[in-house]
DSSP file (Angstrom, degrees, kcal/mol; ACC not computed):
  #  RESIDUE AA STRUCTURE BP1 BP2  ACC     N-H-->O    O-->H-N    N-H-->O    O-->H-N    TCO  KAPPA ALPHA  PHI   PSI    X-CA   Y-CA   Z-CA
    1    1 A X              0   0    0      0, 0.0     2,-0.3     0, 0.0     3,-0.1   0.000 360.0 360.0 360.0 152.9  -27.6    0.5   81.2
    2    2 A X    >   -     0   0    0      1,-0.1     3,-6.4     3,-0.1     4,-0.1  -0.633 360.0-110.4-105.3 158.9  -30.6    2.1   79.8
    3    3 A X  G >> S+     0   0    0     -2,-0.3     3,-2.7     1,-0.3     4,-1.8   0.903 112.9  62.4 -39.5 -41.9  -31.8    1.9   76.0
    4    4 A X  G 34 S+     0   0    0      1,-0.3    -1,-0.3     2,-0.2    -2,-0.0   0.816  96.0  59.7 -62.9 -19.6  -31.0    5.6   75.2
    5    5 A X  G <4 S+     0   0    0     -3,-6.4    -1,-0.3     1,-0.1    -2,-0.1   0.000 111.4  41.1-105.2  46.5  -27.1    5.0   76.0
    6    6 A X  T <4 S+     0   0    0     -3,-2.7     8,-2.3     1,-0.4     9,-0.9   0.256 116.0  62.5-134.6 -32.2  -27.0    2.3   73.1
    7    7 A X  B  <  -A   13   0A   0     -4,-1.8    -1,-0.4     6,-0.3     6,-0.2  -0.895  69.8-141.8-126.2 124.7  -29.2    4.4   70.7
    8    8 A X        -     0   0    0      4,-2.1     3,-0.3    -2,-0.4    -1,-0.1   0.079  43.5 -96.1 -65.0-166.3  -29.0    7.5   69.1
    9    9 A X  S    S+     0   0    0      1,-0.2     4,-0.1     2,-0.1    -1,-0.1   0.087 122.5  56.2-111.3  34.5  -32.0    9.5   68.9
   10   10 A X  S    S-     0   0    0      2,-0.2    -1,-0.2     0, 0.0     3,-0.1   0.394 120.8-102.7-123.4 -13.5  -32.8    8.3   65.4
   11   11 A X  S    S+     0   0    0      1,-0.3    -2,-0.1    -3,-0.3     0, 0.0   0.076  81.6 130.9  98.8 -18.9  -32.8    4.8   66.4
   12   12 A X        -     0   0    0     -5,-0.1    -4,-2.1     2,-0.0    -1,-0.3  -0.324  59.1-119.1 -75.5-174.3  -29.4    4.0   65.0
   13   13 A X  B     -A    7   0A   0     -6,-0.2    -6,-0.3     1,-0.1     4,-0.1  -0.867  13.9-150.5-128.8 152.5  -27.1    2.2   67.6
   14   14 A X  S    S+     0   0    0     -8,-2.3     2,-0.2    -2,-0.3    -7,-0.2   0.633  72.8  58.8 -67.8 -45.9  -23.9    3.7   68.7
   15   15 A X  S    S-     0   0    0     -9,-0.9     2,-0.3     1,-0.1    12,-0.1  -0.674  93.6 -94.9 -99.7 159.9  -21.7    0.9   69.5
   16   16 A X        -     0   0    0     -2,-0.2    10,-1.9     1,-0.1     2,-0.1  -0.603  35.8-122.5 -71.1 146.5  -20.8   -1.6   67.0
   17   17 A X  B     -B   25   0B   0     -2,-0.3     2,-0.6     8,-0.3     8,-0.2  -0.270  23.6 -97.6 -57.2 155.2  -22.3   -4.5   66.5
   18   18 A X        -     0   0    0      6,-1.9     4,-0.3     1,-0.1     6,-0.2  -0.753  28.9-156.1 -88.7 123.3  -21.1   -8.2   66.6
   19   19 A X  S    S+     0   0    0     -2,-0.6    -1,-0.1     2,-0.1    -2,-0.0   0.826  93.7  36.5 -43.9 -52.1  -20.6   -9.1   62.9
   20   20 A X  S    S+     0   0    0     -3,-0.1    -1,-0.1     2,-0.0    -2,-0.0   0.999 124.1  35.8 -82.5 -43.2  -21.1  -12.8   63.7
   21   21 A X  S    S-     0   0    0      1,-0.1    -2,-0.1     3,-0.0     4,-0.1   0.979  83.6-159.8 -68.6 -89.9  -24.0  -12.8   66.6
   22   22 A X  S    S+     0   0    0      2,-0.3    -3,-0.1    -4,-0.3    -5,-0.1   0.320  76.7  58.4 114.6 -21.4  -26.2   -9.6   65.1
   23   23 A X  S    S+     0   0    0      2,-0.1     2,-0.3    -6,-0.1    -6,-0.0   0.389  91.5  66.1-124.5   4.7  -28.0   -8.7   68.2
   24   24 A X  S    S-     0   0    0     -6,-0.2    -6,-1.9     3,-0.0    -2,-0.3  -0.841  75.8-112.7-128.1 163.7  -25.3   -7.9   71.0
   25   25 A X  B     -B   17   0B   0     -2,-0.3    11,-0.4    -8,-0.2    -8,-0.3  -0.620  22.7-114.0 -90.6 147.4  -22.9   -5.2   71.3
   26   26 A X        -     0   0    0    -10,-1.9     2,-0.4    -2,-0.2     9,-0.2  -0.365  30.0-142.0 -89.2 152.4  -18.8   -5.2   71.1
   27   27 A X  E     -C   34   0C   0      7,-2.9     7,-0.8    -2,-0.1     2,-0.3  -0.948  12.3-122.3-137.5 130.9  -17.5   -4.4   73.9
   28   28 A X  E     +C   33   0C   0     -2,-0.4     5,-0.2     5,-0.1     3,-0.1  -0.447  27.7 169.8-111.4 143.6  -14.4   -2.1   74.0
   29   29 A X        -     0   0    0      3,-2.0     2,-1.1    -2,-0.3     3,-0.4  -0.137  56.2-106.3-124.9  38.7  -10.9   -2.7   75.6
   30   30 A X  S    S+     0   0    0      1,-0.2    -1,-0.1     2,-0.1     3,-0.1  -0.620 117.9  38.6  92.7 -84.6   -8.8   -0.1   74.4
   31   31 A X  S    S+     0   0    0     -2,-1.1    13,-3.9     1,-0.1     2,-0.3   0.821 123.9  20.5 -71.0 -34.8   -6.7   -2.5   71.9
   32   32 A X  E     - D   0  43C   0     -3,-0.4    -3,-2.0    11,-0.3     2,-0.5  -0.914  62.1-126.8-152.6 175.6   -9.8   -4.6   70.7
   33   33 A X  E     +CD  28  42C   0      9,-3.2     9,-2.5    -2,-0.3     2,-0.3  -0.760  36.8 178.6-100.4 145.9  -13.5   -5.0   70.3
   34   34 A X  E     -CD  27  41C   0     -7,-0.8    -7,-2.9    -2,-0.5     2,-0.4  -0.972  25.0-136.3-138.3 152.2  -15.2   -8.4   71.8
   35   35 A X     >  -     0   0    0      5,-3.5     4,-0.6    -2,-0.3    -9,-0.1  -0.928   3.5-157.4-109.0 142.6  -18.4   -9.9   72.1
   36   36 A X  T  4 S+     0   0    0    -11,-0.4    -1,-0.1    -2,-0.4   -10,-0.1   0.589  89.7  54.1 -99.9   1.5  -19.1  -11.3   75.1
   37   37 A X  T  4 S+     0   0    0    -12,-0.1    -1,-0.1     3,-0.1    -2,-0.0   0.958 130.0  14.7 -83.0 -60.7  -22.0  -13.8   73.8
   38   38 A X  T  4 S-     0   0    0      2,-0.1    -2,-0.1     0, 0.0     3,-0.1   0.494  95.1-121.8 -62.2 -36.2  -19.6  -15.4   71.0
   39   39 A X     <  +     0   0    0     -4,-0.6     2,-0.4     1,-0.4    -3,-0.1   0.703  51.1 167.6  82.0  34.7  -16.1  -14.3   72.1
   40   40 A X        -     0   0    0     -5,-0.0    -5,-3.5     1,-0.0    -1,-0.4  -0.825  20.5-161.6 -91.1 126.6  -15.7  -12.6   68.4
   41   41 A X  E     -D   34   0C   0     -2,-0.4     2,-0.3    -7,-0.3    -7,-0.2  -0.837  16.8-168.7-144.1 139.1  -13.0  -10.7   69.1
   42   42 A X  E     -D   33   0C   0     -9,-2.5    -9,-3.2    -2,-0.2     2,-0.4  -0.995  14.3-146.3-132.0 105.6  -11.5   -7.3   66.7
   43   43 A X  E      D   32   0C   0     -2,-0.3   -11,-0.3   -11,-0.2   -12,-0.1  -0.858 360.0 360.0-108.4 162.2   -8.5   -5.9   67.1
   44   44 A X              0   0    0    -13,-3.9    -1,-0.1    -2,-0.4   -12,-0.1   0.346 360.0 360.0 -76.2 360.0   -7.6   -2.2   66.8
């Protein structure tokens, strides 16, 4: 994916971030948020 669908146009990021990790993105599955680096896992 390219930067600009991660990033607003202020710089601020769109998706949440992984709480534990700091640099990768959650990645959503309806019921919960995961990270795919760590496996920190969010549920709705």
């Amino acid at each position: 994916m390219a930067r600009h669908e991660y990033y607003d146009d202020d710089g601020s990021p769109l998706r949440e971030q992984c709480p534990r990790c700091g640099d990768t993105f959650l990645g959503d599955y309806g019921d919960r948020l995961h990270c795919g680096k760590c496996s920190y896992t969010e549920f709705k």
